[in-house]
C-alpha positions in Angstrom: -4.5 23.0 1.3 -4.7 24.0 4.8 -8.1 22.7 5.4 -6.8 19.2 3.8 -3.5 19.5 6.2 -6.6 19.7 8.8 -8.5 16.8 7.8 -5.3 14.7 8.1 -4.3 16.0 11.5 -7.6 15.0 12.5 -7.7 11.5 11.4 -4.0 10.7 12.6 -5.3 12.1 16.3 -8.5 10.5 16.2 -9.2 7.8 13.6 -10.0 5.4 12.5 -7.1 5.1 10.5 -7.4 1.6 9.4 -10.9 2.1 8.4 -10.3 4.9 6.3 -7.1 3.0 4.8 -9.5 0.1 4.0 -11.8 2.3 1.8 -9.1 3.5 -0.1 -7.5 0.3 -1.0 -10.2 -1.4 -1.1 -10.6 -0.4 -5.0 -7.0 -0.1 -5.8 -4.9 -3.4 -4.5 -6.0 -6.6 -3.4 -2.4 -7.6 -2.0 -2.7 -4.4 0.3 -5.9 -5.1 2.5 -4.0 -7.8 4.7 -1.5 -4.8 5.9 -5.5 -2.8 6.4 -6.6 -5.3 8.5 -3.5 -5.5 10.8 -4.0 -1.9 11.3 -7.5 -1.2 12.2 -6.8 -3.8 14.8 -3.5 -2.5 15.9 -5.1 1.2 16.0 -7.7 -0.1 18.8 -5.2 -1.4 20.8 -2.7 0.9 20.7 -6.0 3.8 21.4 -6.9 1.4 24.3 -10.2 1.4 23.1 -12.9 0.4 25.6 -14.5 -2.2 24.6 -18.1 -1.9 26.1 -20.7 -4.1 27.0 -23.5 -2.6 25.8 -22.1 -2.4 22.2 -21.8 -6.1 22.2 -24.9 -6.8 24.0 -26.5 -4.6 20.9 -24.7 -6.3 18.4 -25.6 -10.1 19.3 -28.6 -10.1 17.0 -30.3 -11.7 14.7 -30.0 -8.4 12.4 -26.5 -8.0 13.1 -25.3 -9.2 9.4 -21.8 -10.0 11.2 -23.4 -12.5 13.5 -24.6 -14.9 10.6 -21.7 -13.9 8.3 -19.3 -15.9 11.5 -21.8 -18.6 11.3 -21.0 -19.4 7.6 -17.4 -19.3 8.7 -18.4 -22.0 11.0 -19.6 -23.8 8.5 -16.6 -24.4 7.3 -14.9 -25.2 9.8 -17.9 -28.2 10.6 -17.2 -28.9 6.9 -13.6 -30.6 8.4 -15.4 -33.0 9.4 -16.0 -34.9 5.9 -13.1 -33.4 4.1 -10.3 -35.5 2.9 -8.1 -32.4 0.7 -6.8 -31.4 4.3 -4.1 -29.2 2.6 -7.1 -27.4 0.6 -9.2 -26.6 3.9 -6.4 -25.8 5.7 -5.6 -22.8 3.3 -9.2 -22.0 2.8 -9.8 -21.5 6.3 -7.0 -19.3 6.5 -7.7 -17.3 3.5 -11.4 -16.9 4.9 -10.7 -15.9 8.4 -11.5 -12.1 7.9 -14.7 -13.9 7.4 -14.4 -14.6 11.1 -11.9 -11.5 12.2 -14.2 -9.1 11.4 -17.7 -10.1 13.2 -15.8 -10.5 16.0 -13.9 -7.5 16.0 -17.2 -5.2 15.4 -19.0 -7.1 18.0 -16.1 -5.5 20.6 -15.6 -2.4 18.9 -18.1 0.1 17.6 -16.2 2.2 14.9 -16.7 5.5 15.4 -16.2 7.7 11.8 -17.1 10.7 9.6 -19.5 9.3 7.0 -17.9 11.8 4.1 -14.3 10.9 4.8 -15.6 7.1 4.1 -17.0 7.9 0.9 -14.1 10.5 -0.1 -11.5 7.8 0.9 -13.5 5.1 -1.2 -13.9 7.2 -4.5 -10.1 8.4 -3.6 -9.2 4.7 -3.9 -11.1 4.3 -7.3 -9.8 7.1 -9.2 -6.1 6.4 -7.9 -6.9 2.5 -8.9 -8.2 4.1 -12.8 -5.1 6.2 -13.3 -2.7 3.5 -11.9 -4.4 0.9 -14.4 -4.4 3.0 -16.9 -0.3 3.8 -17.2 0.1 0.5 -16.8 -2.1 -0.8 -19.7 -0.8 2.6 -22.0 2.4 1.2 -22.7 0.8 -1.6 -24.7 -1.9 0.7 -26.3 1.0 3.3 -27.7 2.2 0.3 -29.6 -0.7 -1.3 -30.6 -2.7 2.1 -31.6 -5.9 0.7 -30.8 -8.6 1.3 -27.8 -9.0 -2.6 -27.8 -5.7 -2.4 -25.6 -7.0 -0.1 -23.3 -10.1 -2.6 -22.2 -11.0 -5.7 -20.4 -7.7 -7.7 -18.4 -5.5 -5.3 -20.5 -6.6 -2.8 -18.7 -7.0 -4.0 -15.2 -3.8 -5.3 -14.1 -4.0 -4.9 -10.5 -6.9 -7.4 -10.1 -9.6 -8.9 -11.8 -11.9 -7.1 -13.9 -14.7 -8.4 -12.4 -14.1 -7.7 -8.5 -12.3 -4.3 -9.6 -15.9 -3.2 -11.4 -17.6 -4.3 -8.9 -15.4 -1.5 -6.6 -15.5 1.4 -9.3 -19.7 0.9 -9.2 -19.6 1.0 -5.4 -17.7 4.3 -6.2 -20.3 5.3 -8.7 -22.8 4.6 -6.3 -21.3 6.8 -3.9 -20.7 9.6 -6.2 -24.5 9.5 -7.6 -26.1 9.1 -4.1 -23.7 12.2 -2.8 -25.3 14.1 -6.0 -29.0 13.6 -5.1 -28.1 14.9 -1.6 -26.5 17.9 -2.6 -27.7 21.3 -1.8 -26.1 23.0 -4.5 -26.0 23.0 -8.1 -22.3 23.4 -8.0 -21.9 20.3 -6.0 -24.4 17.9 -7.9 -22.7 18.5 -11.6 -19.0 18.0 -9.9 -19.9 14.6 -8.2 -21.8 14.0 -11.3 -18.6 14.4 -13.5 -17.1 12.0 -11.4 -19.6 9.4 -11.7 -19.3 9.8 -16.0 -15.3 9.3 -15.6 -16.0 6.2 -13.5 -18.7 4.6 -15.7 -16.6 5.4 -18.8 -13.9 2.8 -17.2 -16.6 0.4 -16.2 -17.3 0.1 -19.6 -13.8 -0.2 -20.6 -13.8 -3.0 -17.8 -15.6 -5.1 -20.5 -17.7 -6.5 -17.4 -21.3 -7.6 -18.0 -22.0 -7.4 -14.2 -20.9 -4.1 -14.6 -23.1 -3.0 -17.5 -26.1 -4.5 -15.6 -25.6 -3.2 -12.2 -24.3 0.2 -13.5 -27.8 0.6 -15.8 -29.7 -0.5 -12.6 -27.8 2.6 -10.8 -28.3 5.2 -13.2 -31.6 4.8 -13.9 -32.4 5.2 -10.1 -30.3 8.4 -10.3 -32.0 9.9 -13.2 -34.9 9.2 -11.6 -33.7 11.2 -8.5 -31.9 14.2 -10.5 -35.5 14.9 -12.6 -37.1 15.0 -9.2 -34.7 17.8 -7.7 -34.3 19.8 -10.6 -37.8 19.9 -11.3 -37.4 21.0 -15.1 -39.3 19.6 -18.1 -36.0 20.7 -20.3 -33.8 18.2 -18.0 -35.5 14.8 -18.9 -35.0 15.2 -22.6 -31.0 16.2 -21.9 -31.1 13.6 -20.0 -32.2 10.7 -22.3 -30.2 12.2 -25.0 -26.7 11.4 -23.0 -28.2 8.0 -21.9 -28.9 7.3 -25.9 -25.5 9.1 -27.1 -23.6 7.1 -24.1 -25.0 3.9 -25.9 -24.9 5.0 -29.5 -21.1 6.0 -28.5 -20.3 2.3 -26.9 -21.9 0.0 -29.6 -19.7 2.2 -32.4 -16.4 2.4 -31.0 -16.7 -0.5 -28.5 -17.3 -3.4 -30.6 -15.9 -5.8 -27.8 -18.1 -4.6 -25.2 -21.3 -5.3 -27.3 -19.6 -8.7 -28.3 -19.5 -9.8 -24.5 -23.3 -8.8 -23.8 -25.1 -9.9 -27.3 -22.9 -13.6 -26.6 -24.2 -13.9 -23.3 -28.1 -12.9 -24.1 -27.4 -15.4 -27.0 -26.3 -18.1 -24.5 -28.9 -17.6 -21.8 -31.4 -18.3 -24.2 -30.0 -21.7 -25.9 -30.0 -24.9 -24.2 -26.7 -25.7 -22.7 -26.8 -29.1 -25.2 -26.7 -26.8 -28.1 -23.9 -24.6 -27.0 -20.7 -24.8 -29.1 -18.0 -26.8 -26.9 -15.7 -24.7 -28.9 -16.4 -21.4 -27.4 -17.0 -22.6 -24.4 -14.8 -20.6 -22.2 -15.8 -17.6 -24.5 -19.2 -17.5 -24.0 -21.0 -20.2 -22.2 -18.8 -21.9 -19.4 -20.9 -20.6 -16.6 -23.8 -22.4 -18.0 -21.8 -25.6 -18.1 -20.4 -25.2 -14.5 -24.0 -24.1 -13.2 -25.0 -26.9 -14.2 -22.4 -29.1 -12.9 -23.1 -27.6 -9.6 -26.5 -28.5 -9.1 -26.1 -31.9 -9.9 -23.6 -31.7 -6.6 -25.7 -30.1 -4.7 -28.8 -31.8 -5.5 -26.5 -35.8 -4.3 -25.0 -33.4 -1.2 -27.9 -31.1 -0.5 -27.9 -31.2 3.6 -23.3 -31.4 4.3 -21.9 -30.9 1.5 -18.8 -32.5 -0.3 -17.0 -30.6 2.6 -14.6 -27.8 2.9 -11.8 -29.1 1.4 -13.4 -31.1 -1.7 -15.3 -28.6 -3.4 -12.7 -28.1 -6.5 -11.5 -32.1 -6.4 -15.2 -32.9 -6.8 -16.2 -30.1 -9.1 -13.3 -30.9 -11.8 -14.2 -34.7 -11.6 -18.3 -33.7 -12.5 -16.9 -31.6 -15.3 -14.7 -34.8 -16.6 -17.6 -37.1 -16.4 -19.4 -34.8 -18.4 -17.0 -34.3 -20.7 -16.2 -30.8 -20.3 -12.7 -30.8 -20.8 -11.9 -27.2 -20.9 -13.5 -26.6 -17.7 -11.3 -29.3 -15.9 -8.2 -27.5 -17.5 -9.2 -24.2 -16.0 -10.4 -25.7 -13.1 -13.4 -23.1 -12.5 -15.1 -23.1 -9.6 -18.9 -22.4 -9.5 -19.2 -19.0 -10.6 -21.2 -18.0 -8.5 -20.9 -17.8 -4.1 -24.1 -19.4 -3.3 -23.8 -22.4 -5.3 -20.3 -22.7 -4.6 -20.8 -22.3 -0.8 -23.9 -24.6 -0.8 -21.9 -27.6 -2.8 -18.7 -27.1 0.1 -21.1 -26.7 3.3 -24.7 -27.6 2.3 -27.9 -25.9 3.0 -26.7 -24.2 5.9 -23.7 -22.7 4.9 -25.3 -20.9 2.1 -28.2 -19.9 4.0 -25.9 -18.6 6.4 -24.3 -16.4 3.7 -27.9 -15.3 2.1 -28.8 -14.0 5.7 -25.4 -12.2 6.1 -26.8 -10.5 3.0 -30.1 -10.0 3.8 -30.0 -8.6 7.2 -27.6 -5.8 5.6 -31.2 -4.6 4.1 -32.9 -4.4 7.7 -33.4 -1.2 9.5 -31.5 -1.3 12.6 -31.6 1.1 15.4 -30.3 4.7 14.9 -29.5 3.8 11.3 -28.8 6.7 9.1 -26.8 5.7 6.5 -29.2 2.5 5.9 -30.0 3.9 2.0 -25.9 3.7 1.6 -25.9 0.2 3.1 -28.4 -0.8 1.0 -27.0 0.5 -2.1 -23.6 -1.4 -1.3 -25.0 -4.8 -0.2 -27.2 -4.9 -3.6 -23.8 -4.5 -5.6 -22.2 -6.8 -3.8 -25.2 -9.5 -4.0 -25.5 -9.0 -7.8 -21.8 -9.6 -8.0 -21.7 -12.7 -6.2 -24.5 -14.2 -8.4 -21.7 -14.8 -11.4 -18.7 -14.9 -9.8 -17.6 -17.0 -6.6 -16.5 -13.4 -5.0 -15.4 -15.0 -1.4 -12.8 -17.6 -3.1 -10.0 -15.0 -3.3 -8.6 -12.2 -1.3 -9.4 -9.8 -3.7 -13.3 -10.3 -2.4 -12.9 -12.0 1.1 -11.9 -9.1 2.6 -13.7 -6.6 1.6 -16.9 -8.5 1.8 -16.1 -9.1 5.5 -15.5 -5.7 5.6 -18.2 -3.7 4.3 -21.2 -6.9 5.2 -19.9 -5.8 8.9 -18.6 -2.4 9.3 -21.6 -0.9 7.4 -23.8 -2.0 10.2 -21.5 -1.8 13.4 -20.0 2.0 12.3 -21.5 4.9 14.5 -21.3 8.5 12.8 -19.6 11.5 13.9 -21.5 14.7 13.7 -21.2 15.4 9.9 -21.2 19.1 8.2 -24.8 20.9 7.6 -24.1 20.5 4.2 -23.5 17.2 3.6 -26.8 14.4 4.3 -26.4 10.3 5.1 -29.9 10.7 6.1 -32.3 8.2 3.6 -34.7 8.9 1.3 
């Protein structure tokens, strides 16, 4: 307790605070991250932080992530230009201008933080967000007697399922990657049981991005794990729980395997064939994917501008007779291809550069394997969803595409490694 009473005295006296707040809230409230923001600027003013002209002259590159992540915010303010939904762009722009905020911000100020409080204040943030959700979904599942209540949008009420599984893998990540760098036995199985609590409620998220990104993860893990323990009994045990994990989810999860064995089943049919029926069900980002080209393909170079994308979107979808889609009024479902139909060709190769810079070696980089890690999550989970729409993404996209590169370590403890493999 003392040494935690230590930790905290240390942070209050010299930060970040805001930074640290960010992680943790960054998987538990969307409505929160505004009040983050506000403080991880106020906290370098108050500090009268230098700001010094060798970090920015080091961070006005072409590898800087931040640099062509303000360049796609750009973009959409050159998309005024052709706009006519004023009132649209107007509150696009402001919802998006963390997108802006933060390059700028890391360009003046280099961040200077302990690597483990980042990753302990992100998990924090996770298992808070699980136990919140879950006394908030239990209620219902008392009464109802059934597990069914205690998955999917029933049992993440404090945002989306897909953005919050998206947050509980970047905490799984974490967890896993802190495993593989343990030096001792003690530590790997305890960050380990803390990876198999967080999986368990990415499967109970009912998100197929999260089935796929969190198989992707552990495999790399196991991989790892075999490799340190260097014990022929350990692969076996290994692909037992893997096996009994899936056995487990396919008997007592019937809703999970519904979602995945619908979607293989709708990737593989022509979108003509689909049943209009269970279109939101199964198949309505097939429909609105394919809406979306057809924009992009009449308004490949500008775009329909930053204010028309949903006007012009909804009236493609009522052309093609896809009423249910106009009633929900989906956008794109997935960032590229929404960006791209907004601002053109630039704007979303803007945004793909944001993301893959984040995968370039910069100078003095050791936490480049973390950064890695995070950015793929991310990218996979902007490839079905339009994640930079709504706060709940925004912010912590501008976040993490920018901090992770700008941040400069403190000396860290012998015992814990950022260093790569």
């Amino acid at each position: 307790m003392n040494k935690f009473l230590i930790n905290i005295k240390e942070i209050v006296n010299e930060g970040p605070i805001g930074i640290y707040l960010m992680a943790f809230l960054i998987p538990l409230y969307e409505k929160w991250l505004g009040f983050a923001v506000l403080i991880i600027i106020l906290e370098q003013i108050i500090r009268r932080t230098p700001i010094k002209k060798e970090n920015i002259k080091a961070q006005l590159t072409w590898r800087n992530p931040g640099v062509w992540l303000f360049l796609f915010y750009f973009m959409h303010v050159v998309g005024l230009i052709h706009t006519e939904n004023m009132a649209f762009a107007g509150m696009d722009l402001g919802m998006k201008s963390t997108l802006a905020i933060f390059p700028l911000f890391f360009i003046l100020y280099q961040p200077v933080v302990k690597w483990r409080v980042f990753v302990r204040s992100f998990v924090l943030g996770a298992f808070v967000s699980i136990v919140v959700n879950f006394f908030l979904a239990l209620d219902l599942l008392l009464e109802m007697k059934n597990i069914y209540y205690l998955t999917g949008s029933y049992l993440s009420k404090l945002m989306h399922r897909g953005y919050w599984a998206t947050y509980l893998l970047l905490a799984y990540f974490f967890l896993l990657k802190t495993a593989v760098s343990s030096q001792s036995i003690k530590k790997l199985i305890v960050n380990l049981a803390g990876a198999l609590f967080i999986a368990f409620f990415v499967v109970l998220s009912e998100s197929r991005l999260g089935y796929i990104a969190m198989a992707v993860i552990s495999i790399w893990a196991m991989i790892k794990i075999i490799k340190i323990l260097r014990n022929k009994w350990i692969i076996p045990l290994i692909a037992g729980l893997f096996v009994g994990s899936i056995f487990l989810i396919y008997n007592y999860m019937p809703g999970a395997v519904k979602r995945v064995t619908v979607t293989v089943e709708s990737l593989f049919k022509p979108t003509d064939s689909l049943s209009q029926e269970s279109l939101v069900a199964t198949s309505s980002r097939l429909y609105v994917w394919e809406s979306s080209v057809e924009l992009i393909q009449e308004n490949f170079w500008f775009g329909v501008g930053t204010g028309d994308i949903k006007d012009e979107l909804i009236q493609r979808n009522l052309d093609k007779g896809y009423t249910e889609l106009v009633e929900l009024k989906l956008n794109s479902h997935n960032q590229f291809l929404n960006s791209h139909i907004a601002l053109g060709v630039f704007g979303s190769l803007f945004l793909l550069f944001a993301i893959v810079t984040s995968f370039v070696k910069q100078k003095n980089d050791p936490i480049r394997f973390w950064r890695v890690g995070v950015v793929f999550i991310l990218f996979l989970a902007m490839l079905p969803e339009s994640m930079l729409e709504v706060q709940a993404g925004i912010i912590p996209y501008a976040f993490l595409l920018t901090f992770l590169t700008a941040c400069k370590l403190k000396q860290e403890q012998k015992d814990y490694h950022v260093s790569q493999y």
